[in-house]
C-alpha positions as CSV (number, residue, x, y, z in Angstrom):
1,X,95.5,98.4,96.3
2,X,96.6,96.3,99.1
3,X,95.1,96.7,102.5
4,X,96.0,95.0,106.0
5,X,92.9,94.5,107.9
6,X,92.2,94.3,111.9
7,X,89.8,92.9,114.1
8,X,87.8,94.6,116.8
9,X,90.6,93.8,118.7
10,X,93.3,95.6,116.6
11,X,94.9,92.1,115.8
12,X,95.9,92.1,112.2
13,X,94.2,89.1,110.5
14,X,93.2,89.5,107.2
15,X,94.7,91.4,103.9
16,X,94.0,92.0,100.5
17,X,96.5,91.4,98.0
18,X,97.5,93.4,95.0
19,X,95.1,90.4,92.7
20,X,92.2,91.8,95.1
21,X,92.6,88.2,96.3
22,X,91.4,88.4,100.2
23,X,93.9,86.2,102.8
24,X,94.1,85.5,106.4
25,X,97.3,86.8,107.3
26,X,99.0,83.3,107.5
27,X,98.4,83.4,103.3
28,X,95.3,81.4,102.8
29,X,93.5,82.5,100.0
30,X,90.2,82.7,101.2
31,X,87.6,85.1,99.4
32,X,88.3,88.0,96.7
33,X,87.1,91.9,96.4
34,X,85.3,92.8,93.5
35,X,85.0,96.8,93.6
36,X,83.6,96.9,97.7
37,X,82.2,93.4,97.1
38,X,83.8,90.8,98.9
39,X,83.2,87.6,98.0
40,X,84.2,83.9,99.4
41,X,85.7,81.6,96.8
42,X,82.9,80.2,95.5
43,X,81.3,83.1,94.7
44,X,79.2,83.9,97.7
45,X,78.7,87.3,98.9
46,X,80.2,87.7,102.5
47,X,80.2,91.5,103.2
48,X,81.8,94.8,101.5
49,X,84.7,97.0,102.4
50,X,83.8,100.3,102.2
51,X,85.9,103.5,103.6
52,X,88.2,101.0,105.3
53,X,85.7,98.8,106.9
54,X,84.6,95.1,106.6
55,X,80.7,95.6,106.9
56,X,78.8,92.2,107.4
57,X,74.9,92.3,105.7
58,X,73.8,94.0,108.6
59,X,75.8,97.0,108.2
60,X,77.7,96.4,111.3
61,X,82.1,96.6,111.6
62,X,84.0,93.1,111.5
63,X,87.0,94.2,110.7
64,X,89.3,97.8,110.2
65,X,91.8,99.3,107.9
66,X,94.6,101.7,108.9
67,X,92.6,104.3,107.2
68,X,89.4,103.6,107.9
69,X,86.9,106.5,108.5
70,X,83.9,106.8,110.2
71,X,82.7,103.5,112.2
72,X,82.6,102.5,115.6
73,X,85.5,103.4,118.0
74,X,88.7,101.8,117.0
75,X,90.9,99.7,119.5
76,X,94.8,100.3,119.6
77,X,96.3,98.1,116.8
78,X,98.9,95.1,117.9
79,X,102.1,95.0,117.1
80,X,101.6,92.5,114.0
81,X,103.3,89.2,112.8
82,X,105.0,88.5,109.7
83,X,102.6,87.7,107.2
84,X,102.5,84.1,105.6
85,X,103.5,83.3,102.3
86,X,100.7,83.5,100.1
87,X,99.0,80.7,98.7
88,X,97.7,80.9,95.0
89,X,94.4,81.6,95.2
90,X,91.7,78.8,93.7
91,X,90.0,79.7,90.7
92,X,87.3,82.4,91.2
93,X,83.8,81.5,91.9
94,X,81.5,83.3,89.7
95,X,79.9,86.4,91.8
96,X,76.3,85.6,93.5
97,X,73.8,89.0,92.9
98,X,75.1,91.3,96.0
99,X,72.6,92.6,98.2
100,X,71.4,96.2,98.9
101,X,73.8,98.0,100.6
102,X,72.6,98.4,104.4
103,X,73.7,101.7,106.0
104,X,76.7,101.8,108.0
105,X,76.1,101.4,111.7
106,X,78.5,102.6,114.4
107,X,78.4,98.7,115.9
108,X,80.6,96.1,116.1
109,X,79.3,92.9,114.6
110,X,78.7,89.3,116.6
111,X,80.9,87.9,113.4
112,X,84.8,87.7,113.3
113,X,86.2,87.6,109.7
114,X,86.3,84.4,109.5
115,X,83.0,83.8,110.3
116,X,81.5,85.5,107.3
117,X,83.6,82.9,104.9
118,X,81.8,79.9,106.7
């Protein structure tokens, strides 16, 4: 399962690779999915993916697949770069206790991508 990702302003910035290892698109290894988990490095819970969304804690969209369903309006997607080399990813913090699942909401989060990695 690989999946590109875009922001809420259809720039492509994020992907999953086939390792579930979770890059920005110039091929830093930044964070990893565990089923709709998605984790940082070190093992902290950022956010889930779920029916092609990035959903911060609060429920709210950070980020888009190609085939994501439901979710706020999505804007037109940009004509995206080549994607970086990737970088091999560190070793795997171990997985903090994930939160309950908010519901979805039909808003676009404050947070970027990035910012739920910081």
């Amino acid at each position: 399962m690989a999946w590109d990702f875009h922001d809420r302003h259809g720039n492509a910035t994020h992907y999953v690779g086939e390792n579930g290892t979770f890059y920005t698109w110039n091929g830093g290894a930044i964070g990893f999915l565990q089923g709709e988990e998605l984790y940082d490095n070190h093992g902290r819970h950022v956010g889930r993916i779920s029916d092609g969304w990035i959903r911060d804690h609060a429920g709210n969209a950070v980020g888009f697949s190609t085939s994501a369903s439901g979710g706020p309006m999505k804007p037109m997607r940009s004509l995206p770069s080549l994607k970086g080399l990737p970088s091999l990813p560190p070793l795997r913090g171990l997985p903090s206790l994930r939160p309950l699942p908010p519901l979805p909401t039909l808003d676009w989060s404050s947070y970027a991508i990035d910012d739920l990695f910081r």
